[in-house]
Backbone as a ProteinNet text record, in pm:
[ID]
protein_1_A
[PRIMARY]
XXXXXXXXXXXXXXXXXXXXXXXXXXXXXXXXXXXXXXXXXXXXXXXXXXXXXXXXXXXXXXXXXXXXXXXXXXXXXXXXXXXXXXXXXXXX
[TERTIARY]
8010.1	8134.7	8176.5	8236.5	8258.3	8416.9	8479.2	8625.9	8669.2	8781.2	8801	8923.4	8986.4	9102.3	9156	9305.6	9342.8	9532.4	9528.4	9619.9	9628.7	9592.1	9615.4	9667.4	9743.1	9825.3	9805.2	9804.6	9784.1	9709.7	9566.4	9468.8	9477.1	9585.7	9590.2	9564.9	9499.2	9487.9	9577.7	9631.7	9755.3	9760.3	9673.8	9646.6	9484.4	9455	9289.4	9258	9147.9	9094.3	8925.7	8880.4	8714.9	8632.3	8585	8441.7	8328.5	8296.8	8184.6	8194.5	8193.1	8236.7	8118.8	8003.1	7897.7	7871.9	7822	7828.4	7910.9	8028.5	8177.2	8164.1	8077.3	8072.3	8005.9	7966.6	7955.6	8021.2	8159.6	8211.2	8211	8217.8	8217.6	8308	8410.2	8491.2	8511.8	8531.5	8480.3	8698.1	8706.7	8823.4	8836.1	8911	8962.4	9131.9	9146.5	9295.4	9350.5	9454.7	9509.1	9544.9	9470.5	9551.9	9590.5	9640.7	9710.2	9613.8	9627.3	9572.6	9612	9505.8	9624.5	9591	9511.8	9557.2	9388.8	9272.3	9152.1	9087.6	9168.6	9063.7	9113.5	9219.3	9293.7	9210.6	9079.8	8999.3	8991.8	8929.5	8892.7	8981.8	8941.5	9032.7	9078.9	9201	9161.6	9295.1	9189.5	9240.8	9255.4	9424.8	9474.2	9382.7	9331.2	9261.8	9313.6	9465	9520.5	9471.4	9437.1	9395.3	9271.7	9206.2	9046.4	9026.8	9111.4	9125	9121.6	9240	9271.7	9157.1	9087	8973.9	8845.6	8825.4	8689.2	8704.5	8828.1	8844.7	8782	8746.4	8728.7	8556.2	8498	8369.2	8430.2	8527.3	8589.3	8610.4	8704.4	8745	8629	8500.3	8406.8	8304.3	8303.5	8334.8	8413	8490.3	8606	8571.2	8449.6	8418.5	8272	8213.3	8140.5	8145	8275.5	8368.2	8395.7	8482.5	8555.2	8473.8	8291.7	8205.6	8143.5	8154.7	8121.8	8240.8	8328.9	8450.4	8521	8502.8	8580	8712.6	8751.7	8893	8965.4	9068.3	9159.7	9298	9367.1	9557.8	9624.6	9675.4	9760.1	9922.2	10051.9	10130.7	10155.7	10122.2	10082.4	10072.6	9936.3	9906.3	9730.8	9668.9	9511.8	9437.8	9389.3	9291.3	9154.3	9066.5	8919.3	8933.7	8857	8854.3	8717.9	8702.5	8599.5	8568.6	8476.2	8486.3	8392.5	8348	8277.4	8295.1	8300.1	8311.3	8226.8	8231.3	8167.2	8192.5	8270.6	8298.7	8194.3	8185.3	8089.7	8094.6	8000.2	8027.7	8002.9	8074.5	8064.5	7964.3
9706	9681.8	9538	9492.2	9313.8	9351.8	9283.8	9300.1	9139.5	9103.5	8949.1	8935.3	8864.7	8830.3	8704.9	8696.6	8646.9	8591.2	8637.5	8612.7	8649.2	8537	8542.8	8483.5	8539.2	8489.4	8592.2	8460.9	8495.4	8610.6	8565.4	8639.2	8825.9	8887.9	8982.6	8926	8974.3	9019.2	9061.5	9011.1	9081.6	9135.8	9065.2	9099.4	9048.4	9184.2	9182	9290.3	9278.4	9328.4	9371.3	9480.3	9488.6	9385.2	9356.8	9287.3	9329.9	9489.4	9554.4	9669.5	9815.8	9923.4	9989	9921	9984.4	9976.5	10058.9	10081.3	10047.2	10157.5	10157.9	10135.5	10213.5	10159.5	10045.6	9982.5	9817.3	9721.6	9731.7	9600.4	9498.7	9376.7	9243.2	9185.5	9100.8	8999.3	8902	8847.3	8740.3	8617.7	8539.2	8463.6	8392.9	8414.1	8273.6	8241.8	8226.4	8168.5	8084.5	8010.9	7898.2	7913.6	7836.7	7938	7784.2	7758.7	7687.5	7741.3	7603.6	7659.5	7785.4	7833	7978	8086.5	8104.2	8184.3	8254.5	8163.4	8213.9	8226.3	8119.7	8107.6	8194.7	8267	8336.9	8426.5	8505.5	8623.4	8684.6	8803.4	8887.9	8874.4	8898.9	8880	9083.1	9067.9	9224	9303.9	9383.1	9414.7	9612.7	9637.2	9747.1	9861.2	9957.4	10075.4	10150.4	10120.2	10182.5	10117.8	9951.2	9873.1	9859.1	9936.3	9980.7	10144.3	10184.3	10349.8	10338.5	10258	10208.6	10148.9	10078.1	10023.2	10139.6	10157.7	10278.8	10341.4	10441.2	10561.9	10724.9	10809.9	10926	10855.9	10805.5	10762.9	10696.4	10631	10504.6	10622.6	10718.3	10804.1	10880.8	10892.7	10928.4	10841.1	10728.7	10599	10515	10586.6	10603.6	10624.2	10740.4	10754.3	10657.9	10618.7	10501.6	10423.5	10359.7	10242.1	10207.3	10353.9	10355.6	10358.6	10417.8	10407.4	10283.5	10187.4	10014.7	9986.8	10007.4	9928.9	9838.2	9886.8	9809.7	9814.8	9960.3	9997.8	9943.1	9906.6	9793.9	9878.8	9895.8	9864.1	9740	9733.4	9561.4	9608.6	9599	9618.9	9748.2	9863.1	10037.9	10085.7	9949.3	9978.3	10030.5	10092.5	10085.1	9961	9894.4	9760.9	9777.5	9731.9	9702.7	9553.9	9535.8	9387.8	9328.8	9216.3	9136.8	9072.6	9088.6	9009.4	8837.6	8853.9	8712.2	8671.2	8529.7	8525.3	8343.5	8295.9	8178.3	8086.7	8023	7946.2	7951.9	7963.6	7986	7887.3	7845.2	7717.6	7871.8	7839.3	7917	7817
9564.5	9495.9	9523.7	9426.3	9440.7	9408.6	9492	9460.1	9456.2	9394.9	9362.3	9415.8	9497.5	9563.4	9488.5	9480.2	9378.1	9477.2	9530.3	9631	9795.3	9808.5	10026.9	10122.4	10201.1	10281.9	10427.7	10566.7	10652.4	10686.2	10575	10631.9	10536.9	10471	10391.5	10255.7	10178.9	10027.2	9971.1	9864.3	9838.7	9668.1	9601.9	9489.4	9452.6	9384.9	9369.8	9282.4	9231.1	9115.9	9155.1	9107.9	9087.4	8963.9	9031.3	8931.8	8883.8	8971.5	8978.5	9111.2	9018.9	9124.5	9164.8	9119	9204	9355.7	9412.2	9541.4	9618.7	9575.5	9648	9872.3	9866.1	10034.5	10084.7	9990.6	10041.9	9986.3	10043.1	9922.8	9999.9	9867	9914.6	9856	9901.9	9887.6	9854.3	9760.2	9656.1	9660.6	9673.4	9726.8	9585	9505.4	9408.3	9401.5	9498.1	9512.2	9626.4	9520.4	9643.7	9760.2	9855.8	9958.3	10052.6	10198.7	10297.6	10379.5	10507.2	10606.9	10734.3	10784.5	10807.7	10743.1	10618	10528.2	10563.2	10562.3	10570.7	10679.6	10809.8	10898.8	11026.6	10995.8	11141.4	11156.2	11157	11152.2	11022.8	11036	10894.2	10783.7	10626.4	10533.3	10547.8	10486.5	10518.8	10371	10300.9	10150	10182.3	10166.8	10218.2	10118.9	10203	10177.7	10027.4	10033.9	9897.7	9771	9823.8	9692.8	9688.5	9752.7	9776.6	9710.5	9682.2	9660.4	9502.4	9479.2	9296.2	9259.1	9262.6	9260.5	9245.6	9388.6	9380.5	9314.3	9335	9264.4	9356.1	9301.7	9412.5	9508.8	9410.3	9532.3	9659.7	9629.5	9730.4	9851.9	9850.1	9953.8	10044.6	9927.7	10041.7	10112.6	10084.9	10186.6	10297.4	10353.8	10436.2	10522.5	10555.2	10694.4	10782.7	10598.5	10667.9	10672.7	10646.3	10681.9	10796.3	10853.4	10954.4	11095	11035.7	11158	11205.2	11046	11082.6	11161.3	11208.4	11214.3	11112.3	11014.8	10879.2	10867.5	10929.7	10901.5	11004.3	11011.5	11086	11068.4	11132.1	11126.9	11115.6	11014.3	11061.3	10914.2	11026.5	11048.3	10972.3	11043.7	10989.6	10857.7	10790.5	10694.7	10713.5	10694.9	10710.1	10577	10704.6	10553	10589.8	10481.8	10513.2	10540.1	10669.6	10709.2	10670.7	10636.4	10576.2	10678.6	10790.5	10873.3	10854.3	10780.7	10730.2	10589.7	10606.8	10427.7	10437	10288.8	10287.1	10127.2	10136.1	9987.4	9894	9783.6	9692	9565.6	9521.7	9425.9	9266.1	9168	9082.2	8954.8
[MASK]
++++++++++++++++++++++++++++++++++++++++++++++++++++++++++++++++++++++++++++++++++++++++++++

């Protein structure tokens, strides 16, 4: 699954879209928005499970537990997110 981030701040996703919902338990994180410093380099990017749910759809939920066995699933301020823990600018 390729998901496209479109707004980020301090490191959360805040608005994002699918590009491609195949293979909902491997998604990857794709960055096209302005962002400040601060915004990418504080650790993982991390896009809340609910906007991973709208996206997948029912496959997404049974990916949850092999998420949660990578350590993907994160808390950050008692929301559950998938954290991206690597990423890398991409020339389009």
């Amino acid at each position: 699954m390729r998901i496209r981030a479109l707004s980020v701040f301090e490191g959360v996703v805040y608005h994002c879209y699918a590009l491609d919902t195949a293979h909902p338990c491997r998604p990857v994180l794709e960055v096209e928005a302005r962002t400040q410093p601060g915004d990418l380099d504080a650790g993982p990017l991390l896009v809340a499970v609910a906007d991973y749910l709208r996206m997948a759809g029912a496959a997404g939920r049974d990916c949850l537990p092999e998420l949660a066995r990578k350590g993907r699933l994160v808390e950050h301020q008692n929301v559950t997110h998938i954290a991206f823990p690597t990423w890398a600018p991409v020339d389009d």
